[in-house]
N, C-alpha and C positions, 0 to 999 in steps of 0.2 A: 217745111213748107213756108214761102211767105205771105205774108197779106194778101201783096198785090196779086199773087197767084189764086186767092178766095174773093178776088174782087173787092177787097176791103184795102187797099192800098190809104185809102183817105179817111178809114174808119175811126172812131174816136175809140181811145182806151177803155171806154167801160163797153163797147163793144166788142171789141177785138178782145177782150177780156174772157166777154159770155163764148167768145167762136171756141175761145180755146178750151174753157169748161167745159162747151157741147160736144167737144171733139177728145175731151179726156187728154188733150195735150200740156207739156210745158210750154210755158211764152216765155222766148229770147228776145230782147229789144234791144237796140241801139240808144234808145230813148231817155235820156239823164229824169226826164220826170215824170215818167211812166209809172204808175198808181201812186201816184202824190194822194194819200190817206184823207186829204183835206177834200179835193174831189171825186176820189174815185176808193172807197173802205176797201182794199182787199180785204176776205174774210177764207170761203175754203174754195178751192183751188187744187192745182195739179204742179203751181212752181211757176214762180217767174224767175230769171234770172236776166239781170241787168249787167252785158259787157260795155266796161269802157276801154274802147281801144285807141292809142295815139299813133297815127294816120290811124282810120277806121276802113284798113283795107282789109279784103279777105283771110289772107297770112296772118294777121296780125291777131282776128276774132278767134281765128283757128287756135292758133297758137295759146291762147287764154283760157278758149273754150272749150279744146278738145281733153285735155289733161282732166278737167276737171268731170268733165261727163264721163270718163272714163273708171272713173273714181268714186264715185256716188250711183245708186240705185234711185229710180224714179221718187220709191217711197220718202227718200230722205227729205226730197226738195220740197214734195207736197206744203200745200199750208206755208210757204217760206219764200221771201221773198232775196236772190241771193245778187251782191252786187261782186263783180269779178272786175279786176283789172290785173297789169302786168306781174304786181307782186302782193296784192291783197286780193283777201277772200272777206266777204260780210254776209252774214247770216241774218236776218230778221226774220221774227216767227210773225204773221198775221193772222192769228190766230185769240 
């Protein structure tokens, strides 16, 4: 689901934050400073994961992101903040 599909297309991160909490989902963002800790504490949570894709076309998001969600269980992500690109994986606990 996206934002812009909850009407939050221009929401701020510690918003869009709480929708996903209230809705028990992972946040996928495009966002290179999406919970910057200095404004926005991640603490518990269901997962965020951070793709960086070069174009940031749909193929490309797929292609980084689907391998990887295929591969992990919801629990794992919980509490973790994960940043994906072409040939790296980063795990941060926020926790």
């Amino acid at each position: 689901m996206r934002a812009s599909e909850t009407g939050q297309s221009r929401a701020d991160d510690q918003e869009t934050l709480r929708i996903a909490i209230d809705q028990r989902r992972i946040l996928i963002t495009l966002d290179e400073h999406f919970g910057d800790w200095a404004v926005l504490p991640l603490s518990e949570h269901f997962g965020v994961i951070r793709v960086k894709a070069n174009p940031t076309t749909s193929d490309n998001i797929l292609k980084i992101l689907t391998p990887f969600l295929q591969r992990i269980s919801p629990i794992q992500i919980q509490n973790h903040l994960v940043i994906l690109s072409t040939n790296r994986e980063k795990w941060v606990s926020t926790r």
